[in-house]
NULUMMAR-354820 format. One record per residue (C-alpha): chain; x, y, z; residue number from 1; residue in one letter. Coordinates in Angstrom, 3 decimals, always signed. Layout:
BEGIN
PT chaine        u        v        w num residu
PT      A        X        Y        Z NUM      A
...
// end
This chain:
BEGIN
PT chaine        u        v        w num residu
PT      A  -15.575   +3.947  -19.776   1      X
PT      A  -17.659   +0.836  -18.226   2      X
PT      A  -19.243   -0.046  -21.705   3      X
PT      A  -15.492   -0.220  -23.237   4      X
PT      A  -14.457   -2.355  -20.522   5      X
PT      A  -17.421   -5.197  -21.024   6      X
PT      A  -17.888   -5.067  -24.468   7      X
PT      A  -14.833   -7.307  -25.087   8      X
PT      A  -14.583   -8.845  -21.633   9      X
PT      A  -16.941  -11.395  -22.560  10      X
PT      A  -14.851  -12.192  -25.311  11      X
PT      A  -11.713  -12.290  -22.642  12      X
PT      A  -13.620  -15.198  -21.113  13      X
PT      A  -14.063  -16.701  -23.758  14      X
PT      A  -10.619  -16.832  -24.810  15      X
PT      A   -9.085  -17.871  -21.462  16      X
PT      A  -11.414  -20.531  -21.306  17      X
PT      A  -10.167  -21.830  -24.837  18      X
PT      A   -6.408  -21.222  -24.403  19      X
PT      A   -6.353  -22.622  -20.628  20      X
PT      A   -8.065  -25.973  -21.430  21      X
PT      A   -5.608  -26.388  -24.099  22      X
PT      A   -2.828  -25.787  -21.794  23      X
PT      A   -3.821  -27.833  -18.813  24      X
PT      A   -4.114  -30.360  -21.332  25      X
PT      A   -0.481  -30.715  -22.225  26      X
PT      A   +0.629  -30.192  -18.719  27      X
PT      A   +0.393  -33.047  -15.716  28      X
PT      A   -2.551  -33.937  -15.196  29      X
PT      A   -4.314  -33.415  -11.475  30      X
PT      A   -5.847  -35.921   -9.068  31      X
PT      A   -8.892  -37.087  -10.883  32      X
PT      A  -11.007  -35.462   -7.934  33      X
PT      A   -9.500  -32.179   -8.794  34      X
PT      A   -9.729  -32.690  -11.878  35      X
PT      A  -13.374  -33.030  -11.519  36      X
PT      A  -14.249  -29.863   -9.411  37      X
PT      A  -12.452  -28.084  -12.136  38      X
PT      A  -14.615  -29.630  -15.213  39      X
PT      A  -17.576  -28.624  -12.711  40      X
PT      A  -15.997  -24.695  -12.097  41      X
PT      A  -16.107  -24.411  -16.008  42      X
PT      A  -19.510  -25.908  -16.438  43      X
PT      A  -21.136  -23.668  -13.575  44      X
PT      A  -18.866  -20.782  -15.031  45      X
PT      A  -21.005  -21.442  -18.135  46      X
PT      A  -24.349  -21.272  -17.095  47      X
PT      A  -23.732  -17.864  -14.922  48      X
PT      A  -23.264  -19.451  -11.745  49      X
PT      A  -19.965  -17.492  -10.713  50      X
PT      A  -20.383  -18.421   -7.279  51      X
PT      A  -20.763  -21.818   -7.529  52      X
PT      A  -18.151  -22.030   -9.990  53      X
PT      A  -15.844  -20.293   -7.470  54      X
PT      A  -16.232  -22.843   -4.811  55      X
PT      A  -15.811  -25.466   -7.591  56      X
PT      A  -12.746  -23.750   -8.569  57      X
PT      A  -11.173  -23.554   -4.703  58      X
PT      A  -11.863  -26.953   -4.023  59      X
PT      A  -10.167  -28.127   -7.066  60      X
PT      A   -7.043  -26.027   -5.690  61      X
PT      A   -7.471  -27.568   -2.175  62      X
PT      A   -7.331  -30.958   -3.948  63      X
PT      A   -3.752  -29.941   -4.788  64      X
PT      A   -5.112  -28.293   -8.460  65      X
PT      A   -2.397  -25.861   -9.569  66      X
PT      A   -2.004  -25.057  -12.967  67      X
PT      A   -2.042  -21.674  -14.916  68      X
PT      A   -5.532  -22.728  -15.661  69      X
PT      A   -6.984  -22.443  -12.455  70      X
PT      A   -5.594  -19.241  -11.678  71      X
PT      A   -6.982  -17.556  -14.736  72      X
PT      A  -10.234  -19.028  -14.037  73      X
PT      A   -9.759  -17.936  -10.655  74      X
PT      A   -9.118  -14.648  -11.679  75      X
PT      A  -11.919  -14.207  -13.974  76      X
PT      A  -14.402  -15.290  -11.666  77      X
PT      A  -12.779  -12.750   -8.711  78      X
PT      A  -13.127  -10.377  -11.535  79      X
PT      A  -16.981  -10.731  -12.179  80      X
PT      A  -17.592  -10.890   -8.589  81      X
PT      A  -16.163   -7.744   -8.084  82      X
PT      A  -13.189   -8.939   -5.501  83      X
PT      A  -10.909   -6.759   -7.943  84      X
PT      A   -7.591   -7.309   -5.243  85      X
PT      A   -8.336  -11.661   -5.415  86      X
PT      A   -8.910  -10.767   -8.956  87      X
PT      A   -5.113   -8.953   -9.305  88      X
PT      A   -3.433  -11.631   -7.424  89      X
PT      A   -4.323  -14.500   -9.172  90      X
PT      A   -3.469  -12.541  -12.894  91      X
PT      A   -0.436  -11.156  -11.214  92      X
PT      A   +0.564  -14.514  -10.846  93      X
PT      A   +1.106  -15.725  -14.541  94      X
PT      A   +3.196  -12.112  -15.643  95      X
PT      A   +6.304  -14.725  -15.754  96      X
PT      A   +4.467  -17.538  -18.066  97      X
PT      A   +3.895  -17.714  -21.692  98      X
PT      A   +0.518  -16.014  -21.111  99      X
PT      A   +2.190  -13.149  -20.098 100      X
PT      A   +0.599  -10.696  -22.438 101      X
PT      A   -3.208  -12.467  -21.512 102      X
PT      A   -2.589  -11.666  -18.284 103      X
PT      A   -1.161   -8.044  -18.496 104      X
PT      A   -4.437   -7.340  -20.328 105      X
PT      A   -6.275   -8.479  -17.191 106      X
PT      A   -4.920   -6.734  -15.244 107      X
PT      A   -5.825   -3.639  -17.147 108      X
PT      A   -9.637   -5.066  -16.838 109      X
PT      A   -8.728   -5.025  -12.968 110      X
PT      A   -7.443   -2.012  -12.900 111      X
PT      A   -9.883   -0.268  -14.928 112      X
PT      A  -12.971   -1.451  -13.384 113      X
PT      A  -10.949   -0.365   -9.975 114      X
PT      A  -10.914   +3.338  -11.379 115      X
PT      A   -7.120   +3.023  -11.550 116      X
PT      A   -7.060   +4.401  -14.839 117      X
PT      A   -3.325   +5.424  -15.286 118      X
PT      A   -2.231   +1.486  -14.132 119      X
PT      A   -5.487   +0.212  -16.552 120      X
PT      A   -3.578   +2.614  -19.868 121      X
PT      A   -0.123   +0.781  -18.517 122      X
PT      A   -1.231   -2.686  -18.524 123      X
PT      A   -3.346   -2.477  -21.882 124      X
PT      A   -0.143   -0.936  -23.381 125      X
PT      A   +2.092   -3.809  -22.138 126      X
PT      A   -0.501   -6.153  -23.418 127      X
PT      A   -0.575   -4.106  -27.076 128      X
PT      A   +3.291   -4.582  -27.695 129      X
PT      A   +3.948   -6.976  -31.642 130      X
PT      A   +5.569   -9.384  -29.273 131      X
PT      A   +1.610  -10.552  -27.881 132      X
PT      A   -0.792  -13.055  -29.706 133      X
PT      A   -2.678  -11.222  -32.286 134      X
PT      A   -6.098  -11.566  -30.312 135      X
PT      A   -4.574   -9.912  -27.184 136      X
PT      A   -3.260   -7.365  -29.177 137      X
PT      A   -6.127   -6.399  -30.841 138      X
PT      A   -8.338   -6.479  -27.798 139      X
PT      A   -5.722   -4.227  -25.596 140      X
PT      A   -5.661   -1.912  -28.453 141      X
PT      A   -9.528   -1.780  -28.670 142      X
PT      A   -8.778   -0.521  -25.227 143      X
PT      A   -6.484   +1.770  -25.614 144      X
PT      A   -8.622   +3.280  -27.959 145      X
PT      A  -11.398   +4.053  -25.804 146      X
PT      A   -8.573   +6.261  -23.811 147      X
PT      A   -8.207   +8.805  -26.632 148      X
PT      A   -9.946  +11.723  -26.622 149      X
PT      A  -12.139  +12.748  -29.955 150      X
PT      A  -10.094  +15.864  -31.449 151      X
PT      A  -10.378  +19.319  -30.408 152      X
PT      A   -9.371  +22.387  -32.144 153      X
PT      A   -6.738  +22.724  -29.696 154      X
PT      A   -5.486  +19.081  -30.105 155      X
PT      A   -5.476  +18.722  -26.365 156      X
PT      A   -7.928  +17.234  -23.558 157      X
PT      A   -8.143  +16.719  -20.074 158      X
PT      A   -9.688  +13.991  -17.560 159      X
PT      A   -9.697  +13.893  -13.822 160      X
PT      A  -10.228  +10.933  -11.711 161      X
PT      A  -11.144  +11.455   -7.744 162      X
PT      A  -11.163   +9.018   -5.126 163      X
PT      A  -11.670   +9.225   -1.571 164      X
PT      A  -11.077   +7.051   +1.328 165      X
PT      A  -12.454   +6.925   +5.007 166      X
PT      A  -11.631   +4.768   +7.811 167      X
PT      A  -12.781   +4.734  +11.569 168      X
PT      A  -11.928   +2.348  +13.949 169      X
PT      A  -11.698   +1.625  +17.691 170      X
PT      A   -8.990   +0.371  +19.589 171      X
PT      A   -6.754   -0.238  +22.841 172      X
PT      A   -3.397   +1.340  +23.317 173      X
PT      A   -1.168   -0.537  +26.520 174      X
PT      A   +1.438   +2.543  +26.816 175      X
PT      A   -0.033   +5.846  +25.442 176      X
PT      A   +3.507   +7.643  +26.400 177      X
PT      A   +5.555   +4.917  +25.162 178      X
PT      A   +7.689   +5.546  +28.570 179      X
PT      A   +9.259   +2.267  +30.712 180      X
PT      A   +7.015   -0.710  +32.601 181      X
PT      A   +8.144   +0.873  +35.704 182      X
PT      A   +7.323   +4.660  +35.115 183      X
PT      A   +4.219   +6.169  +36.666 184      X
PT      A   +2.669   +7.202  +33.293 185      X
PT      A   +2.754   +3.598  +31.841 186      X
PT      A   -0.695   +3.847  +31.355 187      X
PT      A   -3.384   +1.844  +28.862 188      X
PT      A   -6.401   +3.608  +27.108 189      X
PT      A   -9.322   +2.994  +25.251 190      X
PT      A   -9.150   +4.771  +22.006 191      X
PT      A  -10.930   +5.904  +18.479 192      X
PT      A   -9.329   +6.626  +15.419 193      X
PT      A  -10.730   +8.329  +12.224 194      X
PT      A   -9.006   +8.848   +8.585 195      X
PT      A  -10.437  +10.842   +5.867 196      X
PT      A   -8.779  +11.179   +2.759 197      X
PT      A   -8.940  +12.164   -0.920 198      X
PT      A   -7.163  +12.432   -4.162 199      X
PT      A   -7.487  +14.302   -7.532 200      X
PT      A   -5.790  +12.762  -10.495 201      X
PT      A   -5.962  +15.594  -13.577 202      X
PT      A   -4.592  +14.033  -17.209 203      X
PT      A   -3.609  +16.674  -19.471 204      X
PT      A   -1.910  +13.976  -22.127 205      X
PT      A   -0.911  +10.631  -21.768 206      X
PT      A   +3.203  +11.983  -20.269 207      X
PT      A   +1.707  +14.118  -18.102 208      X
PT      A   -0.522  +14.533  -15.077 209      X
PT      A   -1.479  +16.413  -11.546 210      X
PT      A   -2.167  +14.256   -8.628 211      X
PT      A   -3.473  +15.653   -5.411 212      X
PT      A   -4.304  +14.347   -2.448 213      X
PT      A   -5.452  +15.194   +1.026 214      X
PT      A   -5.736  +13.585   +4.544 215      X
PT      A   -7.123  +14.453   +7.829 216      X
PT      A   -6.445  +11.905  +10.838 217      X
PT      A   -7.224  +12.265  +14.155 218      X
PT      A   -6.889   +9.801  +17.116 219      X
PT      A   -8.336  +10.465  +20.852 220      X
PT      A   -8.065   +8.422  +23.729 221      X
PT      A  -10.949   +7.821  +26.431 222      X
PT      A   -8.180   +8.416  +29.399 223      X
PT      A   -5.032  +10.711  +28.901 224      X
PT      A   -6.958  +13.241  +26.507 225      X
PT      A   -2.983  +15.186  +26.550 226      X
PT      A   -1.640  +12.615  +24.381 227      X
PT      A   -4.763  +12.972  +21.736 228      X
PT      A   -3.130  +13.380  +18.458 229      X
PT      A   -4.255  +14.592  +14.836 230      X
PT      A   -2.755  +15.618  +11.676 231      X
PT      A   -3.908  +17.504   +8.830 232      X
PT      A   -1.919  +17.054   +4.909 233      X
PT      A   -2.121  +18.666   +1.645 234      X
PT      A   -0.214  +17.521   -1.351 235      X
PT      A   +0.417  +17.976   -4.784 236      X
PT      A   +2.533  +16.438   -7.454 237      X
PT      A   +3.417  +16.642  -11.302 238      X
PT      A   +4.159  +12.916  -12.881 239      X
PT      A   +5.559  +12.175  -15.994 240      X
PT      A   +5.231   +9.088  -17.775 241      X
PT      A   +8.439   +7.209  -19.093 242      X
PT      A   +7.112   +3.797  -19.968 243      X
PT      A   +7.349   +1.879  -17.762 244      X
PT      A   +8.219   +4.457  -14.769 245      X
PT      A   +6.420   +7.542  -13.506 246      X
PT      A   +8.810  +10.368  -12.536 247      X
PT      A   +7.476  +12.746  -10.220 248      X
PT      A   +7.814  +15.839   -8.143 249      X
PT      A   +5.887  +16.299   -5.208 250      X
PT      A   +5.103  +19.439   -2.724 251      X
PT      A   +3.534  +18.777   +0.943 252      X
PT      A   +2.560  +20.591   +3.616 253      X
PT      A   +1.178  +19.392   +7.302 254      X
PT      A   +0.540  +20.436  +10.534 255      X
PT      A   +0.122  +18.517  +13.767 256      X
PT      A   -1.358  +18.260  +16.905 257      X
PT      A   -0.662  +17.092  +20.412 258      X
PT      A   -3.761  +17.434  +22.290 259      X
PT      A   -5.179  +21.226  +21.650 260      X
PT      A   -1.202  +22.513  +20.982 261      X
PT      A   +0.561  +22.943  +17.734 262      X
PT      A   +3.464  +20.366  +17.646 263      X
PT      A   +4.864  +21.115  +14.488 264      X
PT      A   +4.144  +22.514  +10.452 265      X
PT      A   +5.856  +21.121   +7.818 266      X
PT      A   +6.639  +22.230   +4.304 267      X
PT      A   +8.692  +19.765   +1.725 268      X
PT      A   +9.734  +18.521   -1.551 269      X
PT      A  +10.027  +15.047   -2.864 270      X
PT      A  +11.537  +13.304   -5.538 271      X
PT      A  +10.475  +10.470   -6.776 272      X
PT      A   +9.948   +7.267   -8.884 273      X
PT      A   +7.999   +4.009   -9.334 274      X
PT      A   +7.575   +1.395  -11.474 275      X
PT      A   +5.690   -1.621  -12.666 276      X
PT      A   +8.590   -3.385  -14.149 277      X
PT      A  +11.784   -2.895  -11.979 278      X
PT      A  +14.859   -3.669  -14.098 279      X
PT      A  +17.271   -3.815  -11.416 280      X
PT      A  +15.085   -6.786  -10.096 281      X
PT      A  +13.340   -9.241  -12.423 282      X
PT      A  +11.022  -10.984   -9.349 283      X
PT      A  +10.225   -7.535   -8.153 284      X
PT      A   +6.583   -6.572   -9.952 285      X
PT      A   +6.957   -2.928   -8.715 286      X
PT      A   +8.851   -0.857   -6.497 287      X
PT      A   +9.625   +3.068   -5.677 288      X
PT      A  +12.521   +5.244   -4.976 289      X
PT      A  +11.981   +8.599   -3.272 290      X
PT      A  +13.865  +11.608   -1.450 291      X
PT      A  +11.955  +13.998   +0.820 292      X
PT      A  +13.468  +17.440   +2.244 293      X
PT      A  +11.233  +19.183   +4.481 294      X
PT      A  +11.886  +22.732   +7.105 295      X
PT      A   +9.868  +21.513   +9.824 296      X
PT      A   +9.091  +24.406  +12.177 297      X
PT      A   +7.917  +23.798  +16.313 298      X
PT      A   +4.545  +24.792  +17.640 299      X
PT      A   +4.843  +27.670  +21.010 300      X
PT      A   +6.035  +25.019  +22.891 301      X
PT      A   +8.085  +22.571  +21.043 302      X
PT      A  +10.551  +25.134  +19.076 303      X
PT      A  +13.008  +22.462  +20.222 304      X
PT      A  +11.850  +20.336  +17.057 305      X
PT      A  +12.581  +23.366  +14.732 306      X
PT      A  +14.976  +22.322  +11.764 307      X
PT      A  +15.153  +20.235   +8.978 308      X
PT      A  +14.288  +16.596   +8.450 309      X
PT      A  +15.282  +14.104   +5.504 310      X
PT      A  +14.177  +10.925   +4.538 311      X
PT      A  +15.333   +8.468   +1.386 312      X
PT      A  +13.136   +5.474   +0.627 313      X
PT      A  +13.497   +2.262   -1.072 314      X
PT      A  +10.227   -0.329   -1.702 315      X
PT      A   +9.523   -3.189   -3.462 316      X
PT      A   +6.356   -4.833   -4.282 317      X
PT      A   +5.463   -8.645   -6.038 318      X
PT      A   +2.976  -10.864   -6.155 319      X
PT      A   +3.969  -14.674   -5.703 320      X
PT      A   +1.492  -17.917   -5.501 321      X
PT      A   -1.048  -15.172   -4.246 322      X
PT      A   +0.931  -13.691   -1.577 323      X
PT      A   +1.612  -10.224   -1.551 324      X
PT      A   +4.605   -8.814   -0.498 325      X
PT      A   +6.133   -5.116   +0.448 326      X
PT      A   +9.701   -4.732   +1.339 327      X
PT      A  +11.223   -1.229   +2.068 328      X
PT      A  +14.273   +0.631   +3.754 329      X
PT      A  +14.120   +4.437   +4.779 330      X
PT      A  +16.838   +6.381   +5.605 331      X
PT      A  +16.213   +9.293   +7.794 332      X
PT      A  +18.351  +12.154   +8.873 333      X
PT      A  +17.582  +15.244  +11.329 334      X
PT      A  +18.974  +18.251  +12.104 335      X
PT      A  +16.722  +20.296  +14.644 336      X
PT      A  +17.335  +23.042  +17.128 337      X
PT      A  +17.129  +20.597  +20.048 338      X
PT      A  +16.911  +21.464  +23.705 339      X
PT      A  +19.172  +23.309  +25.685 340      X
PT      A  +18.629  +24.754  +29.286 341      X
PT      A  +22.139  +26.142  +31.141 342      X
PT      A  +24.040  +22.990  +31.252 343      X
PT      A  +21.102  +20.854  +30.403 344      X
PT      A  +21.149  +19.768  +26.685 345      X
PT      A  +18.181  +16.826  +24.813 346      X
PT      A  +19.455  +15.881  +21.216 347      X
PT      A  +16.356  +15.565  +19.249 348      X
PT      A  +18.351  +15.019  +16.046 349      X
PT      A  +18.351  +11.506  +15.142 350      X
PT      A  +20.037   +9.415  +11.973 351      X
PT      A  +17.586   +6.382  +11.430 352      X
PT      A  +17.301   +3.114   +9.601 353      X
PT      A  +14.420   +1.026   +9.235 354      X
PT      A  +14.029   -1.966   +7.143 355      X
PT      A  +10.781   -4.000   +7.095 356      X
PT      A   +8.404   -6.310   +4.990 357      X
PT      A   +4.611   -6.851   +4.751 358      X
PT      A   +2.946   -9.566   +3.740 359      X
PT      A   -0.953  -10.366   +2.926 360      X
PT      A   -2.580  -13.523   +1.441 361      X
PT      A   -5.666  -14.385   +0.235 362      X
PT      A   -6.914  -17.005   +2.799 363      X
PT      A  -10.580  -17.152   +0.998 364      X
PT      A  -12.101  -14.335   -1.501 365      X
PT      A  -13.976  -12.600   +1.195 366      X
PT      A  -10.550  -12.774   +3.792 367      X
PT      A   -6.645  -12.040   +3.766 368      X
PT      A   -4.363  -12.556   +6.276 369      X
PT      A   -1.106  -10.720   +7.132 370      X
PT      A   +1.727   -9.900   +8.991 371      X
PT      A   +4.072   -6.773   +9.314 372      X
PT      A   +7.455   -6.600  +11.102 373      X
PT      A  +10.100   -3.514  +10.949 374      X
PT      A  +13.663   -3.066  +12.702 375      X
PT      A  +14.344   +0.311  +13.422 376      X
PT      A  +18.077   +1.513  +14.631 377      X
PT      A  +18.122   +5.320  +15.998 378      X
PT      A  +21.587   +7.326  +16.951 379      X
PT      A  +21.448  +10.913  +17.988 380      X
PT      A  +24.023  +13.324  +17.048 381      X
PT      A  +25.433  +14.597  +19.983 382      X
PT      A  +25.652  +13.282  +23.714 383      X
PT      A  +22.564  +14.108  +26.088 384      X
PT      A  +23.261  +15.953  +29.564 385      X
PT      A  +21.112  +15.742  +32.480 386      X
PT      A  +20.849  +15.706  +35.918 387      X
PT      A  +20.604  +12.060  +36.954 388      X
PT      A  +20.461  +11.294  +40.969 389      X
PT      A  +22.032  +14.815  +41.623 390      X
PT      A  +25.057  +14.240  +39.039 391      X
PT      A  +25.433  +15.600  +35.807 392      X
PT      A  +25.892  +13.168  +33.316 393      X
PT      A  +26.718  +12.803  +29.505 394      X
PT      A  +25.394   +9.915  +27.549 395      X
PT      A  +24.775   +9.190  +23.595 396      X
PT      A  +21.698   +8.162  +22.510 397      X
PT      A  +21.413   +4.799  +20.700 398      X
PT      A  +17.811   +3.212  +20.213 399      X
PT      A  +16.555   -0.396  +18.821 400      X
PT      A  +13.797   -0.758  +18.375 401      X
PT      A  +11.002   -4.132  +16.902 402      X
PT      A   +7.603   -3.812  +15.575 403      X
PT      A   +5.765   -6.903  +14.899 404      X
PT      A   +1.941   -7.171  +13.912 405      X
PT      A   -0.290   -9.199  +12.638 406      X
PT      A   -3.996   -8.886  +10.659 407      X
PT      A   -7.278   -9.888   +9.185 408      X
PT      A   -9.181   -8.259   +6.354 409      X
PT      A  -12.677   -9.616   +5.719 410      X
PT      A  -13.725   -7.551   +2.788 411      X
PT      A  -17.467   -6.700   +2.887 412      X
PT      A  -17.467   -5.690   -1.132 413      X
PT      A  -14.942   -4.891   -3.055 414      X
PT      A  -14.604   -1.345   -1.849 415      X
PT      A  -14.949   -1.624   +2.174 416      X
PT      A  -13.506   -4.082   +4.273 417      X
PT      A  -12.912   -4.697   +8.387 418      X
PT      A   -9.201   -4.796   +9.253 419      X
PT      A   -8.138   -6.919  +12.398 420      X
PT      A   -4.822   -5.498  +13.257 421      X
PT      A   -2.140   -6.432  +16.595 422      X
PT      A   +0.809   -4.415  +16.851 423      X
PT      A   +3.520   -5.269  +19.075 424      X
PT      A   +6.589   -2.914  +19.781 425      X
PT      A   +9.593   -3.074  +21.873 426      X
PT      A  +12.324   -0.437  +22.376 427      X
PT      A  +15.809   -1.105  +23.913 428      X
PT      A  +17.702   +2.333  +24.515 429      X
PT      A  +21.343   +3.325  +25.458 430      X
PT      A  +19.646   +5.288  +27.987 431      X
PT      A  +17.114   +3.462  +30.316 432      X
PT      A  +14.584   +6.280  +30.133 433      X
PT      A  +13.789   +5.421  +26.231 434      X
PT      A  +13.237   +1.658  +26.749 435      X
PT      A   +9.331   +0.489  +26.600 436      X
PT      A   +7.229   -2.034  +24.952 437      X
PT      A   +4.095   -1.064  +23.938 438      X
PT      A   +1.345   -3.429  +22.144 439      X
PT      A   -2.217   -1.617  +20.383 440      X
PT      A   -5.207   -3.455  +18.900 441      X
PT      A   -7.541   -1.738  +16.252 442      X
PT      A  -10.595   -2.619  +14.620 443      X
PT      A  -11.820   -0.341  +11.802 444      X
PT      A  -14.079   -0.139   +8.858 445      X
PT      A  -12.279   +1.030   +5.778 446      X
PT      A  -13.504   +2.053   +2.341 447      X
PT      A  -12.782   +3.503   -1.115 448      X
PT      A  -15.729   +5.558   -2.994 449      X
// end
């Protein structure tokens, strides 16, 4: 798979080179300075220096360089380096130019060399259509090529990808039973987090395919050991390929923990689909539509949470001047047992909207930067009663509730990287006993092999 993927790269480089002098030519021309530092990039590029070439490249940018030019140099350097995510934003960036088809087959070198295979056949067939320049064409079809299997008897063939992730990471958490300032258990904690996770992609022809994946988390803090959490997940789904959206159906099951007690088991279904080119949204580069129904069952001693539990879900994702961005909404409906006790009754059965955004940006190869917020509105579905100062009262539920975060990735390769992350959240309740605020700092190592 490697040697198809290099054979003709050099020739990529080649070309870009060509066609991107050329077109900086006929377009305004930088600050001579700029200018300069981007004569220099090539030059270095040339000789084998990527590195140097890369810092000749990013100073021509902070000169006020920006031209497709650059960012295909930019990208091709990434690229070599092995910063395969720089390497996707910069490419990402020219999908609305006239060089769209150069850069779709990029980003099937990205994607490839990232073991992404199913994105790498996506791109290279985007990049293979008449409408491309014949040398693109040719060189995605090369590609393509390399994809199809020699002939059995059977006419049919198989090929699995796996992938696994880990990360582990340390932390503080200001309000580990997210209860009010004033309340007696407001109490901070030390923690340590760990994530393991993998996923089996099986290709049985180029519609069809078996993903599964697998994750294990676990999270225990240093003081309050009763709120120590963990979760365990198994999934499988069947995907079929409509060009260009994958259609899939998915089965999960998961259990979870609350210290050394069951909290809950969950089996579900979901429907769902994603594309790389969403019609309904030209600036959109890819988004995702999905519906989950799941019977979620208590542990001993939370058969409270018994029921069922449903959840629609909405995201979009581009890339623009380098910054990435994911938007989503979920919709989420319950319908549990809840809690009852004589005259006592706890709805547990929320209806919930959330709408947030991400964003990440490049700040230098070896670091992004980011920032995360989410609104989240929460009604219950029938009036709580409880004993409050001796009365009984009746009350509906109503939450709001703000996250807001911010973080750091310095990437140590192009597989692991250190994540900075600050979340902030603040809850304002109907019912004074749901109000908190709640802020938790990580630092983790996190990795792909």
């Amino acid at each position: 798979m490697f040697r198809s993927l290099f054979a003709p790269a050099l020739s990529l480089v080649q070309l870009i080179l060509c066609l991107l002098a050329v077109a900086g030519a006929s377009s305004a021309e930088p600050a001579p300075i700029g200018q300069e530092a981007m004569s220099a990039g090539i030059e270095q590029f040339r000789q084998g220096n990527y590195h140097a070439a890369q810092e000749q490249f990013e100073t021509a940018q902070a000169l006020g360089v920006d031209s497709p030019a650059l960012h295909y140099n930019l990208g091709v350097i990434y690229f070599k380096t092995g910063n395969y995510q720089a390497a996707e934003a910069r490419f990402s960036i020219l999908l609305d130019g006239p060089d769209q088809a150069l850069a779709q087959y990029n980003l099937g070198l990205v994607a490839l060399a990232d073991n992404r295979v199913g994105d790498a056949e996506r791109w290279f067939s985007r990049a293979a259509t008449p409408g491309a320049p014949d040398t693109v064409r040719e060189l995605a079809k090369r590609q393509l090529a390399a994809f199809e299997p020699a002939e059995t008897p059977s006419h049919q063939s198989t090929h699995t990808v796996t992938q696994g992730y880990l990360s582990a990471g340390i932390g503080y958490d200001s309000n580990m039973a997210s209860v009010p300032d004033d309340s007696p258990s407001n109490r901070g904690s030390v923690f340590a987090d760990l994530v393991v996770a993998g996923t089996l992609s099986r290709t049985f022809n180029p519609e069809w395919r078996i993903v599964w994946d697998g994750v294990l988390y676990g999270q225990d803090y240093a003081q309050g050991s009763h709120y120590d959490s963990s979760i365990l997940q198994s999934r499988v789904a069947g995907i079929r390929s409509y060009d260009p959206m994958d259609v899939g159906l998915r089965a999960s099951a998961s259990r979870a923990w609350l210290a050394s007690d069951e909290l809950e088991t969950r089996f579900g279904l979901t429907l769902f689909a994603r594309s790389d080119n969403c019609l309904l949204a030209g600036s959109v580069q890819s988004c995702y539509l999905g519906f989950t129904a799941e019977q979620v069952e208590g542990g001993p001693d939370y058969a409270a949470y018994t029921g069922q539990w449903y959840q629609f879900e909405a995201r979009g994702e581009q890339v623009l001047n380098s910054l990435f961005t994911d938007v989503f909404y979920r919709w989420e409906s319950n319908d549990r047992n809840d809690f009852k006790d004589g005259d006592l009754f706890i709805s547990l059965s929320p209806m919930v909207h959330t709408l947030g955004a991400e964003v990440l940006y490049p700040w230098r190869s070896d670091l992004a930067i980011g920032a995360e917020a989410a609104l989240r509105y929460a009604r219950y579905g029938q009036r709580n009663r409880r004993v409050d100062d001796g009365e009984l009262t009746e009350r509906l539920r109503e939450d709001v509730r703000l996250d807001v975060g911010v973080m750091a990735e310095f990437y140590l390769s192009s597989r692991w990287l250190v994540r900075n992350q600050w979340l902030f959240r603040n809850q304002n309740s109907r019912i004074e006993r749901y109000d908190y605020t709640r802020h938790t700092y990580t630092l983790s190592l996190e990795g792909v092999f």
